[in-house]
C-alpha angles and dihedrals in degrees: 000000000000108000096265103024119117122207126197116214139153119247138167120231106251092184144312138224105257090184105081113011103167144008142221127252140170113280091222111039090019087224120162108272116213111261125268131198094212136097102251118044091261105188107134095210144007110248095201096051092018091230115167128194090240106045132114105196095062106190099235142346108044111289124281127186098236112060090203145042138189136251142192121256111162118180099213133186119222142195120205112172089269103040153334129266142187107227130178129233124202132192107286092035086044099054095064091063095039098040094212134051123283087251090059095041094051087045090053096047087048092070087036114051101189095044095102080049096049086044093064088050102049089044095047109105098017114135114229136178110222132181113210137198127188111256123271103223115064104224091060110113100199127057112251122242103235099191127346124203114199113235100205115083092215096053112147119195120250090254100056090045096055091037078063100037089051100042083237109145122232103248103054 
């Protein structure tokens, strides 16, 4: 593939990496945050803006409690009919196929432990078009889905199946 060239195919979802399904970043610059082990994303301040949970002059786009959010980013292998790939999501593509934010979808699998898990097994087998683009930076390693059509007319999205899996209500 030429460096920005994008290319459409249709593929099936061979499997994902429950384990880390998305990532935090600053809610201003958007900027990658350090990782944290705890529940809530727990960075003070943004490095790069220089945002903190307790100031009053926010450097840009009106002031907010919490200084980070999270995305998805959702390493994903994929078959086409010559090979498998693995292939990574990130937040817009990846809500199509969640249905919700990667903030809802953490606090949901919060309450449910095995929901990353169930993810990778409602989502095994489903047929997808994708269009793909070579990553940007040059130290990725997997091509980005740019953007992912499901195939099947029926496609629910991750979160109303586990609503469903898990007996939780839509609206909680």
């Amino acid at each position: 593939m030429e460096a920005d060239k994008r290319t459409t195919t249709i593929c099936t979802v061979f499997a994902i990496d429950h384990t880390a399904l998305y990532y935090s970043v600053c809610s201003f610059c958007e900027r990658t945050l350090p990782e944290s082990n705890t529940a809530a994303p727990s960075v003070p301040h943004c490095e790069h803006c220089n945002f903190t949970r307790n100031t009053t002059a926010v450097p840009h786009h009106g002031s907010t409690s919490n200084p980070s959010k999270r995305l998805f980013r959702v390493l994903m292998s994929v078959a086409t009919e010559t090979k498998v790939s693995v292939v990574v999501v990130f937040d817009r593509a990846a809500r199509v196929l969640f249905g919700c934010s990667a903030q809802h979808f953490f606090d949901f699998a919060k309450l449910h432990p095995f929901a990353a898990e169930t993810t990778g097994k409602i989502l095994e087998g489903e047929m997808l078009k994708v269009t793909l683009s070579k990553p940007k930076n040059g130290n990725a390693q997997h091509h980005r889905v740019v953007s992912v059509v499901p195939l099947k007319s029926g496609f629910r999205p991750v979160i109303d199946t586990l609503r469903e899996v898990y007996g939780v209500r839509a609206d909680c």
